[in-house]
N, C-alpha and C positions, 0 to 999 in steps of 0.2 A: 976296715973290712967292708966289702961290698953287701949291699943284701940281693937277695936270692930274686929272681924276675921268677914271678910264679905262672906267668901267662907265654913264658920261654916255650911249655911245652906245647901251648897250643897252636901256638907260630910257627912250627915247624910241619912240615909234609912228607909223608911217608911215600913213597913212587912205587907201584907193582907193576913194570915197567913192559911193551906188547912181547910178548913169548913166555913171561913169565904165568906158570899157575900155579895157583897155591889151596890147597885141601885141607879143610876144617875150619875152625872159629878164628877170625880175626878182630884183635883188638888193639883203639888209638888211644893213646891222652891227648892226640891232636888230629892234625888234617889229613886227608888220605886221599892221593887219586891213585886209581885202578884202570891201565891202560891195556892189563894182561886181563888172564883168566882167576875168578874165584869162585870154588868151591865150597859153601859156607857159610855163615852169617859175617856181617862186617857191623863192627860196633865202634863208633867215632866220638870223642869227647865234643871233636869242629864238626869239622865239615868233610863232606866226601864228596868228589865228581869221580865220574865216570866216565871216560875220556871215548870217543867214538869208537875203538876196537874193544873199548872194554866190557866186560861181562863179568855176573853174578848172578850165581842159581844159589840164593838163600836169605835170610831175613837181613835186613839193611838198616842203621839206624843210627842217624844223626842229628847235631841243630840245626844241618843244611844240605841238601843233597842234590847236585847235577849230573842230571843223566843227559846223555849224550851217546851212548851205547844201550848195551842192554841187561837188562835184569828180569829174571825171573825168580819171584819171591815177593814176601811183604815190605813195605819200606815206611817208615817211622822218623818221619822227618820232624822233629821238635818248632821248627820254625816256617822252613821253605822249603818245598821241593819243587823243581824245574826240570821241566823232560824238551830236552831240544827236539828241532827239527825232525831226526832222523830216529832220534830215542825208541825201543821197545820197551816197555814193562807190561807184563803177564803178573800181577800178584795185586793186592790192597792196600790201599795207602791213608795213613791219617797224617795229618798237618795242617799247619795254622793258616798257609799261607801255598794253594795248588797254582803253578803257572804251566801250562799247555802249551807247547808253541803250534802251529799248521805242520803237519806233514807226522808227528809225533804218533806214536800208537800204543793204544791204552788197552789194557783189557783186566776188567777187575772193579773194583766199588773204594770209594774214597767216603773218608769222615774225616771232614775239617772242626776244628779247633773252634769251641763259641770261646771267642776272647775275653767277655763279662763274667761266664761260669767257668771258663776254664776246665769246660770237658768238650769231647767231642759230638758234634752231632751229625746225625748223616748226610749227608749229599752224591752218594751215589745212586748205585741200583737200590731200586725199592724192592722186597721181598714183600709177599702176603699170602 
């Protein structure tokens, strides 16, 4: 008798593939690219990219997130988040690990990840 690969489900990738959209909360026990439209939160065990047509108007939330399209909403990346080149996000973002590429466009306040305490602290807009 075989044992069971408990990390089977993470290795797999869910495709919401351009012309697809989809309305209300989505959830993975693994990876997820978003090449359509969602309406929604997206909630990922992995990781989630966003492929350059892809879009998300609602809270976002993975160990890894690549934007490459667009999102409007918050995004809760556990580890890294990456907004390529061409990427929009409109929302807040916390993570451990922010990479910007040139041309990317941000709008919104980030709070990274203090790795020692293990809580967030701010680095974006300052409020007073």
């Amino acid at each position: 008798m075989k044992a069971k690969n408990t990390n089977l489900e993470k290795d797999e990738v869910t495709i919401i593939s351009t012309g697809v959209k989809i309305e209300g909360t989505m959830t993975s026990s693994g990876n997820v690219r978003v090449d359509g439209t969602i309406e929604g939160d997206v909630n990922a065990r992995g990781n989630i990219t966003i492929g350059e047509h892809g879009q998300i108007k609602g809270q976002v939330e993975a160990d890894n997130v690549l934007v490459g399209g667009k999102i409007l909403g918050t995004i809760n990346a556990k580890e890294k988040l990456v907004l390529e080149a061409n990427s929009v996000l409109e929302g807040d973002i916390v993570t451990k690990i922010l990479v910007i590429a040139p041309g990317a466009k941000f709008e919104g306040s980030s709070k990274m990840f203090n790795k020692e305490q293990g809580q967030a602290a701010p680095s974006g807009k300052k409020t007073e």
